[in-house]
C-alpha positions in Angstrom: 152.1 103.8 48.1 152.0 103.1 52.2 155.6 101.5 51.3 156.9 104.6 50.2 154.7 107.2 52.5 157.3 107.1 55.7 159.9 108.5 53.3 157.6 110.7 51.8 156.7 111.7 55.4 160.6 112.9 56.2 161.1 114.7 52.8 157.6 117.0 53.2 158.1 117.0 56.9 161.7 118.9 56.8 161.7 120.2 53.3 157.9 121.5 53.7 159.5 122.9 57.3 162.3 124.1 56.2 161.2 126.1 53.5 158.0 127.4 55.3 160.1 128.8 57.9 162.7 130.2 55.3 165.8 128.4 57.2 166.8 124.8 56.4 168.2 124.5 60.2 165.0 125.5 61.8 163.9 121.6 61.7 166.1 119.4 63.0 167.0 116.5 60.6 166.9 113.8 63.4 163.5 115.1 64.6 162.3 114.5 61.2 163.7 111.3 60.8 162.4 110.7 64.8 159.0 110.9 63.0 158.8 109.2 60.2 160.4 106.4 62.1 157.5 106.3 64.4 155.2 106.9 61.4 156.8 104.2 59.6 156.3 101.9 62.5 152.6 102.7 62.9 151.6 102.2 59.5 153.4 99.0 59.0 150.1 96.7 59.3 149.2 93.4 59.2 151.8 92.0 62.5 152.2 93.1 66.1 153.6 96.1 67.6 156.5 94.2 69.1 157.4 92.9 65.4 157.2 96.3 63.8 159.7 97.4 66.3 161.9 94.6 66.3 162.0 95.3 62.3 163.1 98.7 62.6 165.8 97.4 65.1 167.1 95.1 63.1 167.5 97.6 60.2 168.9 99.9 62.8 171.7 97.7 64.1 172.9 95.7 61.2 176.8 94.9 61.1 177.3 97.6 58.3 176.1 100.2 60.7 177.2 99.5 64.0 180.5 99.6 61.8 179.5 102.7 60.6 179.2 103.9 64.4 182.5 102.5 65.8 184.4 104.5 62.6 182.1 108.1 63.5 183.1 107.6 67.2 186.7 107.3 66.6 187.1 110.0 63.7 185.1 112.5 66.1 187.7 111.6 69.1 190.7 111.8 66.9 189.2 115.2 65.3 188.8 116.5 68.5 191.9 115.2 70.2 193.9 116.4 67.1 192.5 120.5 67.3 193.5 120.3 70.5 196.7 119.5 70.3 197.6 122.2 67.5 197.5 119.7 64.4 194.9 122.2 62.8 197.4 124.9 63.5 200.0 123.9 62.6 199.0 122.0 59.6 197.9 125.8 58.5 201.0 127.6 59.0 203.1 124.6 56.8 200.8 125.2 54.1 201.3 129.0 54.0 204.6 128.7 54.4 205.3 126.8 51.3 203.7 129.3 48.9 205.5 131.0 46.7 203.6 134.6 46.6 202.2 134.3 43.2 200.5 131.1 43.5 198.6 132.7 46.9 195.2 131.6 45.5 196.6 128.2 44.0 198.4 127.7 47.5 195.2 128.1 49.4 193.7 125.9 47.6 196.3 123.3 48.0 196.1 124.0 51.5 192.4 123.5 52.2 193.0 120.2 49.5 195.9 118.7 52.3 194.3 119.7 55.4 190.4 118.3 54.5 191.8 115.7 53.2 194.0 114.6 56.6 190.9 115.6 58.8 188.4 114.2 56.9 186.4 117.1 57.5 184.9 120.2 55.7 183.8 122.3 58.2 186.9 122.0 60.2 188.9 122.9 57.0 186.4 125.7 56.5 187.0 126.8 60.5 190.6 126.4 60.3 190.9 128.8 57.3 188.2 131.0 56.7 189.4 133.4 59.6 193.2 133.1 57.9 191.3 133.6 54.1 189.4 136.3 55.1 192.5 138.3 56.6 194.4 137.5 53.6 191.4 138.9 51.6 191.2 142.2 53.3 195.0 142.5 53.5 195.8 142.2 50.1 192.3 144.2 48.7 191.1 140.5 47.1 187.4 139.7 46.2 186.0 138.1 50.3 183.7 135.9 48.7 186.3 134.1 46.1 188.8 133.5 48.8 186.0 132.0 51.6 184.9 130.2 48.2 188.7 128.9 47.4 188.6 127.7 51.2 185.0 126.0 50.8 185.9 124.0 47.1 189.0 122.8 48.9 187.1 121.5 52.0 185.3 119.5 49.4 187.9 118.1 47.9 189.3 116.3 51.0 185.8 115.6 51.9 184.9 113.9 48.8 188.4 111.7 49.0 189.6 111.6 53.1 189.4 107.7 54.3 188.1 109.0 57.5 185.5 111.5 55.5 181.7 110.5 57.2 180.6 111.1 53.2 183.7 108.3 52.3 183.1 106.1 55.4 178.9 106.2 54.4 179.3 105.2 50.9 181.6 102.4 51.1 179.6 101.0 54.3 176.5 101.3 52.4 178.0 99.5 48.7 180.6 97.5 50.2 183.9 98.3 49.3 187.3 99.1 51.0 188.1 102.6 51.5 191.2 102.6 49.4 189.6 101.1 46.7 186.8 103.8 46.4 189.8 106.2 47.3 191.4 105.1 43.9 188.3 105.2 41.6 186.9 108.5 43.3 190.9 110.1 42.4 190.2 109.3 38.6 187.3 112.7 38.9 188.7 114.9 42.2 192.4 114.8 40.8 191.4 116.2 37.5 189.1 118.8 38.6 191.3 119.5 41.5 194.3 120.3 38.5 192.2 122.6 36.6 190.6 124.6 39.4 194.5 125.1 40.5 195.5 126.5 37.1 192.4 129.0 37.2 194.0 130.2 40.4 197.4 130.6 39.6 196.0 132.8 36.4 194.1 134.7 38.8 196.3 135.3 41.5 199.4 136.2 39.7 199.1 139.9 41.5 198.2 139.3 44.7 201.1 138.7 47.7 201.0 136.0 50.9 201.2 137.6 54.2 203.9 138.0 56.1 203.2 137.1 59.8 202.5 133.2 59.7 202.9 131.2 63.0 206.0 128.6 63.2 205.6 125.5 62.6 205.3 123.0 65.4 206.4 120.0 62.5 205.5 117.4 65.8 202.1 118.1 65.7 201.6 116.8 61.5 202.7 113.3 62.5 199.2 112.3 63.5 197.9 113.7 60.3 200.7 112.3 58.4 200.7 108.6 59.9 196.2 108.8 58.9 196.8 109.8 55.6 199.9 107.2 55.2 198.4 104.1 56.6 194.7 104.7 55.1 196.5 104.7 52.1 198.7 101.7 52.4 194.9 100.1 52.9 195.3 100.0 56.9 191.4 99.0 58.4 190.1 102.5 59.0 189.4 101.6 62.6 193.0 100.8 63.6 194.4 104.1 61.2 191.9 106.5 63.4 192.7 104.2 66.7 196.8 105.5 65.8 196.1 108.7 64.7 193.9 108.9 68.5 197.0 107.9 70.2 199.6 109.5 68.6 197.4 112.7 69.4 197.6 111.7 73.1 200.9 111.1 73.2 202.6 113.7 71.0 200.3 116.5 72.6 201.3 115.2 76.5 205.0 114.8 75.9 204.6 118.8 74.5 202.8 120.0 76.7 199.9 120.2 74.7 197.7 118.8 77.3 197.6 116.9 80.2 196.6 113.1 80.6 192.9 114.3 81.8 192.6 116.9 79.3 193.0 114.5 76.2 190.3 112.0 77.9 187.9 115.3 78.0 189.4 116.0 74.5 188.4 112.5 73.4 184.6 112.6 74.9 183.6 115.9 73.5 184.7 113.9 70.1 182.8 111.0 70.7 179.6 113.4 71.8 180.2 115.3 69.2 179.3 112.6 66.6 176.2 111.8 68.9 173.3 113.4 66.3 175.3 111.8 62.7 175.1 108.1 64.8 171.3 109.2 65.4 170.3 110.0 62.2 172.0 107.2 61.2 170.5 104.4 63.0 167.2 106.3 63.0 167.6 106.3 58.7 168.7 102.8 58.6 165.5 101.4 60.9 163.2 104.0 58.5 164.5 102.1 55.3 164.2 98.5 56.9 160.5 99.1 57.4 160.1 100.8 54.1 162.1 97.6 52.3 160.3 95.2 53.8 156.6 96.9 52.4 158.4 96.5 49.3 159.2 100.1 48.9 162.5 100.4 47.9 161.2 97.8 44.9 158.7 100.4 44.3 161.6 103.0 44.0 163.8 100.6 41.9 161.1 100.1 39.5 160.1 103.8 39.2 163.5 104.5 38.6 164.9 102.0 36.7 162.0 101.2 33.9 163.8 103.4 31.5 167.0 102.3 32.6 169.1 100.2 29.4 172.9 99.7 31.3 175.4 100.9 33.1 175.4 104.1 32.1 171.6 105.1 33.0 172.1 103.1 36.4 174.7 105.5 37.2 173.1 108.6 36.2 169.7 107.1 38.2 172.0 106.8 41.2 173.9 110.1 40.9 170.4 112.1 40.3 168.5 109.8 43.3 171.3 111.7 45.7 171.9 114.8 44.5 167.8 115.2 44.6 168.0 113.8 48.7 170.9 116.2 49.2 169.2 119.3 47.9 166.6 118.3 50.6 168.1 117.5 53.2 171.4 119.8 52.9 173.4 117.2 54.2 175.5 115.1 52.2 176.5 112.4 55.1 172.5 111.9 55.6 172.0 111.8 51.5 174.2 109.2 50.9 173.1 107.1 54.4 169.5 107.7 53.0 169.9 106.4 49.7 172.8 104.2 50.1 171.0 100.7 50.3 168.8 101.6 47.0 171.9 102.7 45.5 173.7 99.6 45.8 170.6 97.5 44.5 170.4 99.4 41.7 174.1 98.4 40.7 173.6 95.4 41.8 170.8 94.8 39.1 172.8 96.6 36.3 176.4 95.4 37.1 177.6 98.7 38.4 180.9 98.1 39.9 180.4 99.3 43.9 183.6 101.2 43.9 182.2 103.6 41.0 179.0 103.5 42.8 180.2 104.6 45.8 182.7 107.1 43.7 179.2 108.5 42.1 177.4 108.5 45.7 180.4 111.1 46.6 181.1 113.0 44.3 177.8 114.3 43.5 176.7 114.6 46.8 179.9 116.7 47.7 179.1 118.3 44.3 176.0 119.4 46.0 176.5 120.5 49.3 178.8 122.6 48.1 177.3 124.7 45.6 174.1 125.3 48.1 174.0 128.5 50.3 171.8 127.0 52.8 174.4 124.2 53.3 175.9 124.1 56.9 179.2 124.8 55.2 179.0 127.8 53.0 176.5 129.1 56.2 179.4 128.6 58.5 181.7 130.1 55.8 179.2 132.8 55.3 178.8 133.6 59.1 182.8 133.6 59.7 183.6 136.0 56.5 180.8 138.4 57.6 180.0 138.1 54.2 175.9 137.1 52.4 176.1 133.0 51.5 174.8 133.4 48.0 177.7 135.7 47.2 180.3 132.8 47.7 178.5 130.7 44.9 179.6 131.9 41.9 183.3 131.7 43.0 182.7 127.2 44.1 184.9 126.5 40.8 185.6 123.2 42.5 182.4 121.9 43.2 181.2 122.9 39.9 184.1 121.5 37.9 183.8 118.2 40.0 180.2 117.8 39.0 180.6 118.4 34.9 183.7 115.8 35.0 181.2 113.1 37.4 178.7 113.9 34.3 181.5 113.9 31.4 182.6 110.5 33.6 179.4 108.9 33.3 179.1 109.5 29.6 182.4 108.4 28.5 182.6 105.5 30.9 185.6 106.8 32.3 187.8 105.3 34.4 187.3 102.2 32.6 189.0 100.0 35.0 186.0 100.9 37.4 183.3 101.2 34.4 
């Protein structure tokens, strides 16, 4: 059990925290993980000081995650850079501007699908439109909480597939498989669920009009989206897509006038700073589960969970329940899937999972949870920007719902079979 205890140090020391105090943000997850990293290096007996540490180093700086690090520095700086330039903006207005009135709902959807799924991002797809849903909302007398939520299931969507997603770049550092290839497996559930949630829409919103007074569109300012989403596909190396996307930013924002040269350096540090407590957790996390490995606890874990375990199919419902039970701790999918991602891919390993459906199922159900939880940082930020209580927003998250049945249905049928 002293294998397992610095984990089981993290999960009561911010759930217990977090729940005492009634606010899952009152404990900061890289405190906790601070902790248990020193507790995990105390209790590790039996060798020197020196030797405990350099362990938890060398778990904290493998090749996987200093990858992991270069990719969340330049996806912060190209995030940054990008919203500063007007890509956000403008990105916005295009989508608006291409719905038909009657398919307002459907549109928005479609929208928040596009734009998450260039920016890799969910809360800067909630940001972006929650202000613009909310006005549409109260301009056309629709429910407040089913438009925020229409904004909040489309963040997910892009989060769940973007190539330069922290939840995509996590789970296919972690199993070991090329974005576009996990990107192809994971499109077999989001497409589907993304298709019926779109139909719901169009039933519902067949009464309700766009607005009138949308910004023009800058069409410039897409290319950097455009030229991500193009060469991730075409299986570019992430690193050299965000790298483009960074200077197209810089150069298509200075030649308009966007910015100066200085401002997109400053644009590009408060990026890179920005990423500064997702690289923490996640060489703090990594170090943790080195210790932890080497006491033989993630055997312990694999043996707990796997004893009942036949095939496939019950290694990939043990995997899909192992991070969907982190994530409702930690309310962070990123950190769920960073967490669990090294017992995950043993797991498959021993049962033959293929790592691009284990990576899909890592995902999905992760982005499945984050977004049906109201202490989430998204539906909070969602929450906070509509004015409106969190908890009314869930029962409008169609998308994450419908994503997590077909994951399930997935599982069961051993669909896609290519992957299964």
């Amino acid at each position: 059990m002293r294998a397992l205890s610095p984990l089981i140090v993290f999960i009561t020391l911010y759930l217990g925290t977090s729940l005492i105090a009634g606010d899952f943000y009152k404990m900061p997850i890289s405190v906790a993980f601070l902790i248990a990293s020193i507790f995990a290096v105390a209790v590790y007996g039996g060798v020197p000081l020196r030797q405990r540490i350099t362990t938890f180093s060398r778990g904290a700086g493998t090749d996987n995650i200093m990858q992991m690090v270069w990719i969340f520095v330049l996806a912060g700086a190209f995030a940054s850079t990008a919203k500063d330039m007007g890509c956000i903006d403008a990105t916005v207005s295009l989508s608006l501007r291409l719905l038909p009135d009657n398919m307002l709902l459907a549109g928005l959807f479609i929208g928040a699908c596009f734009i998450s799924l260039s920016i890799g991002t969910s809360v800067g797809t909630i940001v972006a439109l929650t202000p613009i849903a909310t006005g549409i909302a109260h301009s056309t007398g629709a429910n407040v909480p089913m438009m925020i939520a229409i904004v909040v299931g489309g963040a997910f969507f892009g989060d769940n597939l973007s190539f330069i997603s922290d939840t995509t770049i996590a789970a296919t550092s972690t199993q070991g498989c090329k974005q576009s290839d996990k990107f192809k497996a994971n499109a077999f559930l989001a497409v589907p669920a993304a298709v019926i949630v779109i139909a719901l829409y169009a039933y519902l919103g067949h009464a309700i009009h766009a607005p009138q007074d949308i910004a023009q569109v800058k069409y410039v300012k897409i290319l950097p989206y455009l030229a991500v989403l193009c060469t991730a596909i075409l299986g570019m190396n992430v690193m050299a897509v965000l790298t483009l996307g960074l200077l197209l930013t810089g150069a298509i924002g200075i030649l308009d006038g966007s910015f100066g040269i200085f401002d997109w350096l400053q644009s590009v540090n408060t990026g890179i700073l920005g990423m500064g407590e997702l690289i923490t957790i996640t060489i703090l996390a990594s170090g943790l589960l080195e210790i932890v490995t080497v006491n033989g606890g993630i055997d312990q874990i694999i043996r707990l969970l796997t004893k009942r375990i036949k095939g496939k199919r019950g290694a990939e419902f043990c995997i899909a329940m192992l991070v969907g039970s982190v994530n409702l701790c930690t309310a962070n999918n990123t950190v769920a899937i960073i967490t669990v991602g090294a017992i995950a891919k043993q797991i498959g390993d021993r049962f033959g999972v293929d790592s691009r459906k284990c990576a899909s199922i890592l995902d999905t159900v992760s982005c499945c949870v984050q977004g049906c939880i109201p202490y989430g940082a998204q539906i909070l930020m969602a929450a906070g920007l509509a004015a409106v209580n969190p908890v009314s927003i869930v029962p409008y998250l169609y998308y994450p719902f419908c994503i997590g049945i077909i994951t399930i249905l997935a599982i069961l049928a051993r669909f896609p079979k290519r992957y299964s």
